[in-house]
Backbone bond lengths (Angstrom), bond angles and torsions (degrees), N, CA, C in turn:
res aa  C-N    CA-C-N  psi(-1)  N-CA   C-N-CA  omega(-1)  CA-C   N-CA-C  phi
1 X - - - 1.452 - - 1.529 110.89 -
2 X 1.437 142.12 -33.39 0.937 159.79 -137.00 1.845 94.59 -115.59
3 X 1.155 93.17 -3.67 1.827 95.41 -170.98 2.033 84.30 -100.95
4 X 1.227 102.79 -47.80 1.406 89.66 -165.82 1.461 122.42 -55.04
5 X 1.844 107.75 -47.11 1.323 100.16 165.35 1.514 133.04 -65.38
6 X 1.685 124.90 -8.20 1.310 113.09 164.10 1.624 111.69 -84.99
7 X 0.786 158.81 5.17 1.140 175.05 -90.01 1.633 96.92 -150.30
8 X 1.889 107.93 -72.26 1.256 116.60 -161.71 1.436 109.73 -88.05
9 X 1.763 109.85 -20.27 1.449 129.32 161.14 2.125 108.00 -54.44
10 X 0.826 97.09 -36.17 1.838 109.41 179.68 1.657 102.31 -79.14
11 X 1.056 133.28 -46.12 1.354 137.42 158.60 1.181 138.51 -8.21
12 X 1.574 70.81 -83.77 1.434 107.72 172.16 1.809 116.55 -51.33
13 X 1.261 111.93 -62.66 1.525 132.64 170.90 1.491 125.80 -39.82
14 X 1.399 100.33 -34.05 1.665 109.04 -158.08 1.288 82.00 -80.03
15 X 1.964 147.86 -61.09 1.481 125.87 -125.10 1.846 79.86 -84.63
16 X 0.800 155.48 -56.28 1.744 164.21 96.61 1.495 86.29 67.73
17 X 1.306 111.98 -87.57 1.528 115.03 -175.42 1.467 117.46 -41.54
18 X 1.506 113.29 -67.77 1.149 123.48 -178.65 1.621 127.11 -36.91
19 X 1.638 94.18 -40.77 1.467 106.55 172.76 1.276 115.89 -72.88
20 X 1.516 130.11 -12.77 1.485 138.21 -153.18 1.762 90.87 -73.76
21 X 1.636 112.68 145.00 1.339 111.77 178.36 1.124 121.64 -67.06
22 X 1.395 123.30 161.83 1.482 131.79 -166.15 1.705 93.00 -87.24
23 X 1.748 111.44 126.18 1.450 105.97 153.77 1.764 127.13 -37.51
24 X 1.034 131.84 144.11 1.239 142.01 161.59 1.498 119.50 -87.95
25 X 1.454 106.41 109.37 1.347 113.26 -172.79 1.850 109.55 -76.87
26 X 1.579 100.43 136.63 1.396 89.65 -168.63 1.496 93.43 -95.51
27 X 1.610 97.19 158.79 2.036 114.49 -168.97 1.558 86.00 -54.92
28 X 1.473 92.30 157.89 1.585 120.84 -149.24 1.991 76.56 -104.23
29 X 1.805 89.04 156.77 1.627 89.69 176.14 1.162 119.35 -81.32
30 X 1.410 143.63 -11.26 1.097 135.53 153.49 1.412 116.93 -46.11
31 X 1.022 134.60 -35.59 1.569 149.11 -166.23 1.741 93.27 -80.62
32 X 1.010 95.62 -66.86 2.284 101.83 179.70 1.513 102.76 -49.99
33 X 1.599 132.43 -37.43 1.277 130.49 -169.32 1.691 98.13 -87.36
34 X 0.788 117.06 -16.41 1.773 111.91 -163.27 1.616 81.72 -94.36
35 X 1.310 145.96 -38.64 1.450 126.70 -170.71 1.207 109.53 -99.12
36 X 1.111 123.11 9.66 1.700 132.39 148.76 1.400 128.20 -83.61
37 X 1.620 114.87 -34.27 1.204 133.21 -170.09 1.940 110.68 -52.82
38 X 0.749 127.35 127.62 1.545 126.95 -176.97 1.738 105.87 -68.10
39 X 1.380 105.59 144.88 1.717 127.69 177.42 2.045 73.10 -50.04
40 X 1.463 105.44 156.62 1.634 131.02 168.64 1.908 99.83 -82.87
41 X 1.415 111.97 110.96 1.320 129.93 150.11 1.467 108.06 -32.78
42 X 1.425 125.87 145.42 1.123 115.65 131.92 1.418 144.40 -62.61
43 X 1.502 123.93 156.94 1.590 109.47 -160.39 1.433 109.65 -76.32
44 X 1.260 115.35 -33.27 1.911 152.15 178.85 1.548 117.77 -159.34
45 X 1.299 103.73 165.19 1.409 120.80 173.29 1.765 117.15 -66.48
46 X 1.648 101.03 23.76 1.372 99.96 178.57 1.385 111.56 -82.24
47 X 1.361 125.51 -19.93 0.797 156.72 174.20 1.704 123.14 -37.19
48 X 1.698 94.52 -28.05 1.614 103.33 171.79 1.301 111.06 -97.93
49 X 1.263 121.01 -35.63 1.622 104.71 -176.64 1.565 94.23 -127.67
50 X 1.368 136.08 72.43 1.195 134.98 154.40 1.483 101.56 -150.97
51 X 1.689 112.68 111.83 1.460 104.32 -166.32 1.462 117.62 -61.48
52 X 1.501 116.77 -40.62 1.262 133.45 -177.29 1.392 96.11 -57.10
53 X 1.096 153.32 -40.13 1.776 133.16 -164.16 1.323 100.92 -110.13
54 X 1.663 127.19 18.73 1.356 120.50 171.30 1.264 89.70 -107.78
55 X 1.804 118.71 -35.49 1.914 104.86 176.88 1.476 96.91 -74.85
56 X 0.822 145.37 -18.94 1.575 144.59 179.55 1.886 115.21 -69.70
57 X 0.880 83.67 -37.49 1.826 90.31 -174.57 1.938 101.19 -99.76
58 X 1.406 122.07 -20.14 1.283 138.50 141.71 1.318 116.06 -11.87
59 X 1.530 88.32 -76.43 1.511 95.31 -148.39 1.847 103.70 -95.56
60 X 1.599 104.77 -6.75 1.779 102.53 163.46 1.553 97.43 -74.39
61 X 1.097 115.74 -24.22 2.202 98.70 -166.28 1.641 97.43 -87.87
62 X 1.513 109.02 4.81 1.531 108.48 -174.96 1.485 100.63 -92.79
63 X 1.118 99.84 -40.24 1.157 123.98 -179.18 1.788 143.93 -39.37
64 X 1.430 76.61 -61.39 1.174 122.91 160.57 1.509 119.46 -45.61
65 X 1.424 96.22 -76.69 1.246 131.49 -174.44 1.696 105.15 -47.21
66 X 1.240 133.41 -14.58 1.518 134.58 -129.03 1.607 75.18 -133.99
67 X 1.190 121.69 -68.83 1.340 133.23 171.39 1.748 107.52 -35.58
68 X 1.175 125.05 -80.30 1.520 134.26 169.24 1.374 113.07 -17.94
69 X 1.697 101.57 -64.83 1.922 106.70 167.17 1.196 129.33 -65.29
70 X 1.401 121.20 -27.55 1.643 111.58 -176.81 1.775 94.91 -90.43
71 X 1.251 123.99 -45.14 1.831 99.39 166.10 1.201 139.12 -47.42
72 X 1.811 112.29 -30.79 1.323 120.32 177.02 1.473 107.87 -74.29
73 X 1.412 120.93 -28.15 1.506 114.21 177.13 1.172 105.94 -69.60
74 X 1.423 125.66 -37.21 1.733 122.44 -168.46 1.612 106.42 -71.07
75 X 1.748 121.54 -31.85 1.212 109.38 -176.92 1.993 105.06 -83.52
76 X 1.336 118.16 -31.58 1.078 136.40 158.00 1.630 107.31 -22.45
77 X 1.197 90.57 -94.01 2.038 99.32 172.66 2.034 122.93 -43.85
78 X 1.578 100.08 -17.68 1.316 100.20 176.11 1.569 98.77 -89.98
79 X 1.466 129.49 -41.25 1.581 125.81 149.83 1.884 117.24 -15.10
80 X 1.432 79.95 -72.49 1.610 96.67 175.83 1.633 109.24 -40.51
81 X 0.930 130.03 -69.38 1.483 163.07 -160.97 1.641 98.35 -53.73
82 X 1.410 106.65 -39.74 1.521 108.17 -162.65 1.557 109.80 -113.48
83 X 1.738 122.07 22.35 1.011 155.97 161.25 1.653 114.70 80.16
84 X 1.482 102.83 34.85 1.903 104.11 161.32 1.586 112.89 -72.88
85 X 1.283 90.55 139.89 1.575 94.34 175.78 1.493 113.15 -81.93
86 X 1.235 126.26 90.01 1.242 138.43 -153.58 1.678 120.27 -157.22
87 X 1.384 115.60 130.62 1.435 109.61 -150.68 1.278 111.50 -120.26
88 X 1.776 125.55 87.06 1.472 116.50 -141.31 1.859 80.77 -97.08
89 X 1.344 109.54 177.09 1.761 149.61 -179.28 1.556 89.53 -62.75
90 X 0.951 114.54 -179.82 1.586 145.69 154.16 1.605 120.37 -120.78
């Protein structure tokens, strides 16, 4: 007898669960270290008159830079996510 009423008690519960909200995963530490990480130094002052180590040191601050923004959007959107009024990029 005791089976029948858990039965409809289990029922009941499961669509309940299913609907229950999804945890919010918090930004991963790679993401927290990449918007801490410092712009790339130059290696030397070759950097002014040697074209190759000004496109070379270029394209790390490009680099960089690309990295910095797509983590800040991911911790950005977890902002979003966790109800800041806050209006991240795409």
């Amino acid at each position: 007898m005791k089976r029948l009423f858990a039965l409809p008690a289990i029922l009941l519960c499961l669509p309940a669960a299913m609907c229950a909200p999804k945890p919010i995963a918090m930004p991963s530490d790679a993401d927290i270290e990449a918007i801490a990480k410092p712009r790339p130094a130059p290696d030397s002052e070759d950097i002014l008159d040697d074209a190759t180590a000004n496109a070379i040191h270029e394209a790390a601050k490009d680099s960089w830079a690309d990295k910095v923004h797509s983590a800040g959007l991911r911790v950005c959107r977890y902002f979003e996510r966790m109800g800041a009024a806050v209006e991240c990029d795409q």
